[in-house]
C-alpha positions in Angstrom: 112.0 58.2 49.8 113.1 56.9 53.1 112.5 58.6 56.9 114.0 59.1 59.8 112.5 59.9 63.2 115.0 61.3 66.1 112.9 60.8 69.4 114.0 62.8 72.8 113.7 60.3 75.8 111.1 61.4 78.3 111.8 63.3 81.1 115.3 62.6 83.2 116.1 63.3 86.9 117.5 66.5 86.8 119.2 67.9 89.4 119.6 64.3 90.7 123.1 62.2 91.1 121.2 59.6 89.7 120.3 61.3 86.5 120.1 58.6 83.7 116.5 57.6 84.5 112.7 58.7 83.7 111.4 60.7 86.3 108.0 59.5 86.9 106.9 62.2 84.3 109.5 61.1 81.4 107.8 57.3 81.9 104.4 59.0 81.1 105.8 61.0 78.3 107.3 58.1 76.6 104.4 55.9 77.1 102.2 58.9 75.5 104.7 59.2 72.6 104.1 54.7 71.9 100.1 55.3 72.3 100.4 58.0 69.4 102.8 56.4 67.5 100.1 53.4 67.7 97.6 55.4 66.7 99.0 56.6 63.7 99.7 53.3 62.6 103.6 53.8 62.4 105.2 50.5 60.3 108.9 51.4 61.5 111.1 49.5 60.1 114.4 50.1 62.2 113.9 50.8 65.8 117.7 52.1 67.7 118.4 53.9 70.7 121.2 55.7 72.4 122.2 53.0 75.1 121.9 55.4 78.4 119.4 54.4 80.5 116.8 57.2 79.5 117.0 56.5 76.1 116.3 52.8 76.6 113.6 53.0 78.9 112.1 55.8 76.2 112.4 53.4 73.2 110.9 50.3 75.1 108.1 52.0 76.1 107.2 52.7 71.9 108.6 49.6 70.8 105.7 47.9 73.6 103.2 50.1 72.2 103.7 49.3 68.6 104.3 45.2 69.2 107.9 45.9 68.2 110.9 43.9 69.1 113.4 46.1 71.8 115.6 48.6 70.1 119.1 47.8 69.0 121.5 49.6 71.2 123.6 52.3 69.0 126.6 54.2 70.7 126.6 56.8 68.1 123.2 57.8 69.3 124.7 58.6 73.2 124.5 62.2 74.7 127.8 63.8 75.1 127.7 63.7 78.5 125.6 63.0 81.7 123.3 65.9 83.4 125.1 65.3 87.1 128.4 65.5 85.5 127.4 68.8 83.4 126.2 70.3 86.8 128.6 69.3 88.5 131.3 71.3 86.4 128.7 74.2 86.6 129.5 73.8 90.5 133.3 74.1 90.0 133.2 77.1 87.3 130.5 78.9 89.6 131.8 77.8 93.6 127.9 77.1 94.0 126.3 73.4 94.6 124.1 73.0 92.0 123.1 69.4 92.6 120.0 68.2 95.2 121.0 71.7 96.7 117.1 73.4 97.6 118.6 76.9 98.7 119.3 77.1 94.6 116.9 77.8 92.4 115.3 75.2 89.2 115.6 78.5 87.4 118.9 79.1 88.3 120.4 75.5 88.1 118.8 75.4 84.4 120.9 78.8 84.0 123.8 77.7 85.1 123.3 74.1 83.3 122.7 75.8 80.0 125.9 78.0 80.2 128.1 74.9 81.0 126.6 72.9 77.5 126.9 76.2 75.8 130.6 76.5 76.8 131.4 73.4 75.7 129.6 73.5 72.3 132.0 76.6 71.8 134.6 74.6 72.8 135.6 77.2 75.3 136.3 74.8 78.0 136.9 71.2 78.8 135.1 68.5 80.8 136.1 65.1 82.0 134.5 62.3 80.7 132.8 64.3 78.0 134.6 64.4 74.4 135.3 67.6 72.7 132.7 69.1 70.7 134.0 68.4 67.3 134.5 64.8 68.3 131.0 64.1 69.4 129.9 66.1 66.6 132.1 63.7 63.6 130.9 60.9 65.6 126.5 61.2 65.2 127.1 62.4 61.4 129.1 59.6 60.6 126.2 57.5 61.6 123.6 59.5 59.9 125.8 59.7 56.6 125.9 55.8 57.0 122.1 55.7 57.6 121.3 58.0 54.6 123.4 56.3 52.1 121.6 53.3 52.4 120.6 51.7 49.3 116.6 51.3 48.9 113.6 53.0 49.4 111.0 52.9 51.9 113.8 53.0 55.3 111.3 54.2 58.4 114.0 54.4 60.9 112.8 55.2 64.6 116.1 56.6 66.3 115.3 57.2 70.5 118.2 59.7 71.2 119.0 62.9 73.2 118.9 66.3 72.9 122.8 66.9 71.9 122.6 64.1 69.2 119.6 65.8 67.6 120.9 68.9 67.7 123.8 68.2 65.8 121.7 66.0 62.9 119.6 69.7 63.2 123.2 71.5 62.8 124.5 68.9 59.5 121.3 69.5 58.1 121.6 73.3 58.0 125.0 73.8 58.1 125.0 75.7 61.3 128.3 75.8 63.7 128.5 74.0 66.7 128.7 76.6 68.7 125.1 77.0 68.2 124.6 73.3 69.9 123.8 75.1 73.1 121.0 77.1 72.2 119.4 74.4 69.6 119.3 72.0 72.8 117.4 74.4 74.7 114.5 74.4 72.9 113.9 70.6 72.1 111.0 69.3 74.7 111.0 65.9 76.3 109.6 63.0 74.1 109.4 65.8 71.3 110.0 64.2 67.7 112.2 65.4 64.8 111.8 64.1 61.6 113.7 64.2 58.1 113.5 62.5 54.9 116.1 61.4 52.2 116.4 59.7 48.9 119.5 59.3 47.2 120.4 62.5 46.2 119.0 64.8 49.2 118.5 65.0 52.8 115.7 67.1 54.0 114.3 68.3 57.4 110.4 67.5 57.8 109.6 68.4 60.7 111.6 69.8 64.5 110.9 69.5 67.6 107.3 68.4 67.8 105.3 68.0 70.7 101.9 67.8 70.0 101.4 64.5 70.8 101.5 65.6 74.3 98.9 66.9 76.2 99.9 69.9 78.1 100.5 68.4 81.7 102.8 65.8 79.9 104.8 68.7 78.2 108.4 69.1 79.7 111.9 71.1 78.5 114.0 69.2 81.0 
């Protein structure tokens, strides 16, 4: 039996132009997420991450905690697209200025967000710089059907990710539709884990969206 563990990178600057980094919160978060790990005595033997800069950050602050060497940088584990870029299209669907704009709501902007990923997991509309759905989708289970058919037992693979990428592993695992990307990605916290195990003949999810490794002023949805 072999595992693999999808980690959400901490917290990033939402509502930010200069999204792709931990906010001061999603540092603490991924630093909490190595302590536990550490604790738990966690013998990965693979350590990736999704090359954006919140993913990075996320998987050197584990790979410090457990004594690990950095991460190897994997593209299939990239989000489909940027937060500022997503809001920004939110702003041109809407006519309203979604970005470092205070007259607009958190509430509102996490509305409006939400509706633009859930659009494009229906594949209702385009974005630029962001592939189509089904692209990014045949992309991440290429990888994991790679991953999985690895010969061997004993594979503990630490994969430091986003919230797209695990909801579609979440989606090949169940069989779901993509147009159900939207609403899977809504749920899974900051520095939350999801885990699933395999063997040869059978690919099994262990655990979703965890979070109890975080005390509750480290807990976070966006």
């Amino acid at each position: 039996m072999s595992t693999l563990t999808l980690v959400r990178h901490g917290q990033a600057s939402f509502d930010s132009h200069h999204y792709d980094q931990l906010s001061a919160l999603g540092e603490r978060q991924a630093q909490a997420t190595g302590a536990w790990f550490q604790a738990r005595g966690e013998a990965f033997t693979t350590v990736c991450s999704g090359p954006r800069q919140r993913q990075r950050q996320t998987a050197r602050a584990i790979t410090t905690a457990l004594g690990l060497p950095e991460a190897t940088v994997t593209g299939a584990l990239d989000e489909f697209g940027e937060g500022s870029t997503l809001l920004e299209a939110a702003s041109r669907r809407t006519g309203v200025a979604l970005i470092e704009n205070a007259g607009i709501s958190r509430r509102d902007k996490l509305r409006l967000y939400g509706e633009q990923i859930g659009l494009w997991a229906a594949d209702a509309v385009q974005v630029d710089g962001i592939p189509p759905v089904g692209e990014f989708r045949a992309g991440i289970k290429a990888w994991l059907d790679e991953l999985t058919a690895a010969p061997g037992r004993g594979h503990n693979v630490l994969a430091v990710t986003s919230a797209g990428v695990i909801a579609v592993v979440i989606a090949e695992l169940m069989h779901r539709p993509s147009a159900e990307l939207g609403s899977m990605m809504s749920v899974i916290g900051n520095a939350s884990f999801t885990r699933l195990i395999w063997t040869q003949h059978t690919r099994l999810l262990h655990s979703y969206n965890q979070t109890a490794h975080l005390p509750p002023e480290l807990s976070s949805a966006m």
